[in-house]
C-alpha positions as CSV (number, residue, x, y, z in Angstrom):
1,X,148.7,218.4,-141.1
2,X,144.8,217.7,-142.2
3,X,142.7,220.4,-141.5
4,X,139.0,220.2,-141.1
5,X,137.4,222.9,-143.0
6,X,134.3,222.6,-141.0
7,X,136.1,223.4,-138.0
8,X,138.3,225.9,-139.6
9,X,135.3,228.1,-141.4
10,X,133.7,228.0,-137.9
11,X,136.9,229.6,-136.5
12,X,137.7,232.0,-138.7
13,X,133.7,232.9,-138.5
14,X,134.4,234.1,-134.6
15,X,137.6,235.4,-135.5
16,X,136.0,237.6,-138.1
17,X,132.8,238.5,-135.3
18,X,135.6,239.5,-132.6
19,X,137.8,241.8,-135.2
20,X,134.9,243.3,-136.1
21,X,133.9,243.4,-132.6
22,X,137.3,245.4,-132.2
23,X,136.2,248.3,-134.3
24,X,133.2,247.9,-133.5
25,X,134.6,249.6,-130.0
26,X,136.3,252.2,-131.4
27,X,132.7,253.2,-133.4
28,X,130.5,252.9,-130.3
29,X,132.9,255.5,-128.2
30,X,133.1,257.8,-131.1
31,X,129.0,257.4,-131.4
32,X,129.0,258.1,-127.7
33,X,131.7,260.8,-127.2
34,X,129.5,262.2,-130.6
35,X,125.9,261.6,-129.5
36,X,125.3,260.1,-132.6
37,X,123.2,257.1,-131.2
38,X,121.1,260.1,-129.6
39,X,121.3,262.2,-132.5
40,X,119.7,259.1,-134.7
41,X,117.2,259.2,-131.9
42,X,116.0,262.7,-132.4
43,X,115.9,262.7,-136.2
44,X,114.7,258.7,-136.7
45,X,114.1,257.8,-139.6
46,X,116.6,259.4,-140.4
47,X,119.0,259.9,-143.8
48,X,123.1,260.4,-142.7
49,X,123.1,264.2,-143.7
50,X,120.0,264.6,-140.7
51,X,122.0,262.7,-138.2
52,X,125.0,264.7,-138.6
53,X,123.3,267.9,-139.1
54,X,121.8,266.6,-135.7
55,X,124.9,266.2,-133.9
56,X,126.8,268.7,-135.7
57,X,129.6,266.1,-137.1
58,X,130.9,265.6,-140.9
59,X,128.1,263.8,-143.0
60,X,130.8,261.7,-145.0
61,X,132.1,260.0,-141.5
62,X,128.5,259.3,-140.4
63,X,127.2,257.9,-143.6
64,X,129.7,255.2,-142.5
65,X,129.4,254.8,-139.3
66,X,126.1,254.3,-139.7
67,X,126.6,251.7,-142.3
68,X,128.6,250.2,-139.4
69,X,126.2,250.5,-137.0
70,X,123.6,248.9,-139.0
71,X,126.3,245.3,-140.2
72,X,126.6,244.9,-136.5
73,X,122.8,245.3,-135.4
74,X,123.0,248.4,-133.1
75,X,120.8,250.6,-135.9
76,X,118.0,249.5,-138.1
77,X,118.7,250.3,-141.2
78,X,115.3,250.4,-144.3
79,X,116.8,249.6,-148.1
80,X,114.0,251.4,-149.2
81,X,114.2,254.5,-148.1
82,X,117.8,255.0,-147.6
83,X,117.3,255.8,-143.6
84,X,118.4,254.8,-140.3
85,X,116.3,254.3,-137.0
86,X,116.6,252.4,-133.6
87,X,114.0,250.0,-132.8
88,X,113.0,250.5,-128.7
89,X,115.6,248.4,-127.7
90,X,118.4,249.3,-129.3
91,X,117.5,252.9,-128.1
92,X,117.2,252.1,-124.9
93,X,120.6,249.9,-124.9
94,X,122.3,252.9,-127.0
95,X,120.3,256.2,-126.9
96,X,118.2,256.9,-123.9
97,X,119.6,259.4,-121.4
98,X,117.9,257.5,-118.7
99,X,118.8,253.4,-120.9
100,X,121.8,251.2,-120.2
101,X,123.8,253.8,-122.3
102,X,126.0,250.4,-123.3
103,X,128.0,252.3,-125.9
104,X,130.2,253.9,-122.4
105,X,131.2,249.9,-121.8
106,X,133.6,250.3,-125.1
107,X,135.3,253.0,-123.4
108,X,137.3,250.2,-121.3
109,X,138.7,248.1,-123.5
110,X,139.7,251.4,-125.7
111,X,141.3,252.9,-122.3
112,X,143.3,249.6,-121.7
113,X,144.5,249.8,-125.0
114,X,146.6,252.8,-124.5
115,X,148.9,250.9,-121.7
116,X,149.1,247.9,-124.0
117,X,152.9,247.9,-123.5
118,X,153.5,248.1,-120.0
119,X,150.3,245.6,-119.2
120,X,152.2,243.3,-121.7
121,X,155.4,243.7,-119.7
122,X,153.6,242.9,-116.9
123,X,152.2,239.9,-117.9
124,X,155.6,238.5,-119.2
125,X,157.4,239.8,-116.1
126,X,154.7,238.4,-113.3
127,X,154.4,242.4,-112.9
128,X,151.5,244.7,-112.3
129,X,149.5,247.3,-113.5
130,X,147.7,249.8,-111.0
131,X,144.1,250.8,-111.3
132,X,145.6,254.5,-111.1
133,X,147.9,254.2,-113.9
134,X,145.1,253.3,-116.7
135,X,144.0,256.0,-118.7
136,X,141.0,258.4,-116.9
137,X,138.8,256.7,-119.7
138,X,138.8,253.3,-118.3
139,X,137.6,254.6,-114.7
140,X,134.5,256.2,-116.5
141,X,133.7,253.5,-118.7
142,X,133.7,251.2,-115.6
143,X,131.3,253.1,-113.7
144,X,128.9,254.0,-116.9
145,X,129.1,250.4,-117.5
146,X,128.1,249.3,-113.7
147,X,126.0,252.2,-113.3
148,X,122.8,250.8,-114.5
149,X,122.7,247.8,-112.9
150,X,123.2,249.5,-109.9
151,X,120.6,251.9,-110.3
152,X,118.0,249.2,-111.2
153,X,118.9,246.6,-108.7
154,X,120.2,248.0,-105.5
155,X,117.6,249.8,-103.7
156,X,114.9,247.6,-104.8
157,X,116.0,244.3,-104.8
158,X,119.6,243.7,-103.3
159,X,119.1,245.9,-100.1
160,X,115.5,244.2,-99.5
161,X,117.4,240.7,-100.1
162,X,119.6,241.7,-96.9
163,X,118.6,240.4,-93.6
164,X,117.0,243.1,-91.4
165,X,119.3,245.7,-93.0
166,X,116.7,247.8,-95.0
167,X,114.8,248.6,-91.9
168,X,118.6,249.8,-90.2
169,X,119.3,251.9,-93.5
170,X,115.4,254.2,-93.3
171,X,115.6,253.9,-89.3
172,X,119.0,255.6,-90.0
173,X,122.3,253.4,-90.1
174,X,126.1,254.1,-90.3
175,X,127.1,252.7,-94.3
176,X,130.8,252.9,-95.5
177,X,131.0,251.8,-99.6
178,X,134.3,250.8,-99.9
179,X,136.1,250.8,-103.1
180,X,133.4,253.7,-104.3
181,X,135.1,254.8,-107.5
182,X,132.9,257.5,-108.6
183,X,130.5,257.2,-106.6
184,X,127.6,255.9,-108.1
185,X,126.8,253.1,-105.6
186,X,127.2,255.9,-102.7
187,X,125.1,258.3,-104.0
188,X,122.6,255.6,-104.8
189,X,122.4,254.8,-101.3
190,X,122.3,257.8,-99.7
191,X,119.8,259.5,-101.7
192,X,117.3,256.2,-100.6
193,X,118.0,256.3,-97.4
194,X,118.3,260.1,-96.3
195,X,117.9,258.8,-92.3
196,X,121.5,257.1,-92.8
197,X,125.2,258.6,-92.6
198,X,127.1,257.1,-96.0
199,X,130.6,257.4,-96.4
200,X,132.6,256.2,-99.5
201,X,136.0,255.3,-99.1
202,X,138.6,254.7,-102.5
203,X,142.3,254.8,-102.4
204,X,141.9,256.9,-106.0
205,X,142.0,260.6,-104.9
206,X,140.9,261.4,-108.4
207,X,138.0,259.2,-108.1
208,X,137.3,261.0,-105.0
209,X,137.2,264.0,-105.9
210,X,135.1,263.3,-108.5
211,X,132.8,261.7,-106.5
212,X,132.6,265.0,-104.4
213,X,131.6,266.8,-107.0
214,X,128.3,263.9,-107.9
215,X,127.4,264.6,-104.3
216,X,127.3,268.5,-104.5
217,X,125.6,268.2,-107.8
218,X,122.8,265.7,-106.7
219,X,121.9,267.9,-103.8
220,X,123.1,265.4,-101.2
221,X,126.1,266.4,-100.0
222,X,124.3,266.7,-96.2
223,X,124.4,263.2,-96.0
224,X,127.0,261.3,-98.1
225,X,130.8,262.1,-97.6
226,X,133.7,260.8,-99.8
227,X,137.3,259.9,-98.2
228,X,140.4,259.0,-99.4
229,X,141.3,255.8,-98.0
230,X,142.0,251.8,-98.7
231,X,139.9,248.9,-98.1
232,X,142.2,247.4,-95.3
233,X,142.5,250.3,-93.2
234,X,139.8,253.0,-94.1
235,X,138.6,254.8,-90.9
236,X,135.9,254.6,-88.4
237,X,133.9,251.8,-86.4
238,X,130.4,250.5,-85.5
239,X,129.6,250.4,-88.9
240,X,125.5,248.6,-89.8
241,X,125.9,248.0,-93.6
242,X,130.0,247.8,-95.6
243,X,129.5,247.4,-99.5
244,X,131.8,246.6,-102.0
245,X,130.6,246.5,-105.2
246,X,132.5,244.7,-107.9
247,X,136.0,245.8,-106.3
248,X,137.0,243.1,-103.7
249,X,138.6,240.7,-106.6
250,X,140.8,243.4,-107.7
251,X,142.3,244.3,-104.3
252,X,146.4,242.7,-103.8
253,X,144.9,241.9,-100.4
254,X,141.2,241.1,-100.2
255,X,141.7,238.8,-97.2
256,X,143.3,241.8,-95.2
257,X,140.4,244.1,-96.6
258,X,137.7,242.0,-95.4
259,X,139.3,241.2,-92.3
260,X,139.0,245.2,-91.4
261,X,135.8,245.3,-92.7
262,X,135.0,242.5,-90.0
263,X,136.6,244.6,-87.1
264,X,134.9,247.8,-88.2
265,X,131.6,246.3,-88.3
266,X,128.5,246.0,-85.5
267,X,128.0,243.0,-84.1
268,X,125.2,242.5,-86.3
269,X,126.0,244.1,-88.8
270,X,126.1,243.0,-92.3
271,X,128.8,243.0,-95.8
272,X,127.3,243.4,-98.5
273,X,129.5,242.2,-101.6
274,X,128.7,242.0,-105.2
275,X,130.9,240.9,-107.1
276,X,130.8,239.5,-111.0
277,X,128.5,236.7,-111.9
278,X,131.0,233.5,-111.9
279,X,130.8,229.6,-111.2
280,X,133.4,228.0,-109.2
281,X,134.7,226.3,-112.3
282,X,136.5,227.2,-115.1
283,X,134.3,224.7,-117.3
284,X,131.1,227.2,-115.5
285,X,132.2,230.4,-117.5
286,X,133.0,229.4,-120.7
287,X,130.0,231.6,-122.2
288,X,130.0,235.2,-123.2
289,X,129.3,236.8,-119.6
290,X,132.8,234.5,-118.6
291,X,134.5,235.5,-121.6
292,X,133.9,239.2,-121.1
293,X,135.2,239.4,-117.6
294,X,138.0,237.0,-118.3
295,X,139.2,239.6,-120.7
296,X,139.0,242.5,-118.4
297,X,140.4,240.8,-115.8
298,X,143.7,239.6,-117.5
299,X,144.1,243.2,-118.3
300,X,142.8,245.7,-115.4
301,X,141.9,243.1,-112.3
302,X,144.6,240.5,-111.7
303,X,147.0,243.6,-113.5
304,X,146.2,245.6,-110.7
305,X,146.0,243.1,-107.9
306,X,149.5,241.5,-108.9
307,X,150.9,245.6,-107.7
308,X,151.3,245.1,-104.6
309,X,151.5,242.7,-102.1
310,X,150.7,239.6,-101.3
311,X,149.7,239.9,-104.9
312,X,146.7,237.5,-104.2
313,X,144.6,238.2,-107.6
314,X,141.4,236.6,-107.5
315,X,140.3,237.4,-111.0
316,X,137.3,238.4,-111.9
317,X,135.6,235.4,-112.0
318,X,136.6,234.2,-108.8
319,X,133.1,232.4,-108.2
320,X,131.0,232.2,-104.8
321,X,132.7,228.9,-103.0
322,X,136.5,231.2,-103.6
323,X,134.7,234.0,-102.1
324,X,132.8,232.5,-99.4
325,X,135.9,231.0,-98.0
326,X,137.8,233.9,-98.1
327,X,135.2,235.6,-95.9
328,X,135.2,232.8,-93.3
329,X,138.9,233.1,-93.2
330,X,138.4,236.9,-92.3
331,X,136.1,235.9,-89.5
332,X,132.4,235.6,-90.9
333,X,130.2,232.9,-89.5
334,X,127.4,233.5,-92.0
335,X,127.7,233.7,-96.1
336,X,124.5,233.5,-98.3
337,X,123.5,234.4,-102.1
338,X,121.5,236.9,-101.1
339,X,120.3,237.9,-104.9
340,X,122.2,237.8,-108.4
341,X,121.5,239.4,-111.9
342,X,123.3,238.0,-115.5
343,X,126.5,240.3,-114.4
344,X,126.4,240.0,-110.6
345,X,126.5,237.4,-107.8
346,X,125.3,239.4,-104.4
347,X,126.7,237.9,-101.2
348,X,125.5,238.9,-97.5
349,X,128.4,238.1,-94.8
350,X,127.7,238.3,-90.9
351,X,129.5,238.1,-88.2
């Protein structure tokens, strides 16, 4: 065998990045689950001793996470003073209350981790593994992680993108988010559009009641209701406006689900669907937005869509001409890119 040490340093160069990049995960939940990134934040520049005196944590651990922090480029770090600050972005990635908070992503892959076994089983056996059965952690980091771009993108840009429907939604419309996890999408929603009735359907009870709580909390619970219930056969009709955001791909049946959605819908009423920023090739997503949700969906979205039957598991990075077709199959004469970010392709469907 002739190895070309070119090639081979190259290698070893990612594979040193990504096992890094491993505890780099486990650092960024403990910085978050500590409020260490905030507690730099407060004190910046600051020496270890302030930033655990800060967050009331053990100086010796800090001084090295910090050291951490700083090899991987999430804290700035000065040689000559011996202190640690966050430049404006890395704060607002990291730190701010009201940021991307991106530290809450790491939560996911640490969650998965905990089911290794059985997801391993599964993927030797041809099994599954149910959103339900994944540690609590993953279904927070999920929404933290999608959170965000939901907050900065869906009342003013993807709703506006729609076709006549942001007119429907402050006229006062009927909404059902489908697949509404915590919640964040709902409440988004209804809090925007106070004329409309929105109801968020998930099959999680947990999740729902969870949600529940968001609503009581935001002061909205007047006009947003949370029910237990699946995708193909959640309750009610004459619906103006069905979402699903970033949960059609991991559904066993997403055909079935989007065929309801089709019957439950006015006649001119619209789907909204975001879903994860893909291409239609495998050759398309070979970048690091592809290789992120490639690896979650080996692990949590074809896992859980391979529970149940007919098993159909999309993936994650399904791609717009997969999901297009799917929806004509369910009966939709109209499918359009209505809008996309780096992370999300946004698809109207109309009967």
């Amino acid at each position: 065998m002739t190895l070309d040490e070119n090639r081979l340093n190259e290698l070893l160069g990612r594979f040193v990045t990504d096992f890094g990049g491993s505890y780099q995960a486990l650092s960024a939940v403990l910085g978050d689950r500590l409020g260490l990134y905030r507690a730099l934040q407060m004190t910046m520049p600051a020496t270890p001793e302030e930033v655990a005196a800060e967050a009331r944590a053990a100086e010796r651990y800090v001084r090295e996470w910090l050291a951490g922090q700083a090899a991987g480029g999430y804290v700035t770090y000065d040689p000559a003073s011996g202190r640690y600050s966050l430049t404006e972005e890395q704060a607002f990635l990291l730190a701010d209350t009201g940021g991307l908070q991106a530290a809450a992503a790491f939560h996911i892959p640490v969650a998965v981790a905990k089911n290794i076994e059985r997801i391993t089983e599964a993927v030797r056996t041809g099994g599954g593994f149910p959103w339900h059965d994944h540690d609590p952690e993953l279904f927070e980091g999920v929404e933290r992680f999608f959170r965000p771009g939901y907050a900065m993108n869906l009342v003013s840009s993807w709703i506006p993108a729609l076709d006549g429907v942001e007119a429907k939604l402050r006229a006062g419309a009927r909404v059902a988010d489908v697949g509404c996890g915590h919640g964040s999408s709902t409440l988004l929603l209804a809090d925007a559009f106070p004329a409309s009735e929105v109801i968020g359907f998930d099959y999680h009870p947990a999740s729902i009641d969870l949600a529940r709580k968001r609503a009581v909390e935001a002061g909205i619970s007047d006009r947003v209701s949370f029910e237990v219930a699946s995708a193909a056969d959640f309750p009610g009709t004459d619906y103006d406006l069905v979402a699903i955001f970033d949960a059609l791909h991991d559904m066993p049946d997403p055909l079935g689900a989007a065929k309801h959605i089709r019957e439950v819908l006015e006649e001119d009423g619209t789907l909204l669907l975001v879903e994860p920023m893909a291409g239609d090739r495998v050759e398309d997503n070979l970048n690091p937005v592809g290789r992120l949700y490639y690896g979650a969906s080996t692990v949590i979205c074809v896992a859980h869509s391979m529970s149940a039957e007919p098993r159909t598991a999309l993936g994650a990075q399904a791609g717009e001409a997969t999901l297009t077709e799917l929806l004509h199959d369910a009966g939709f004469g109209s499918v359009r890119r209505a809008a996309e970010t780096p992370f999300n392709i946004v698809l109207e469907a109309r009967i």
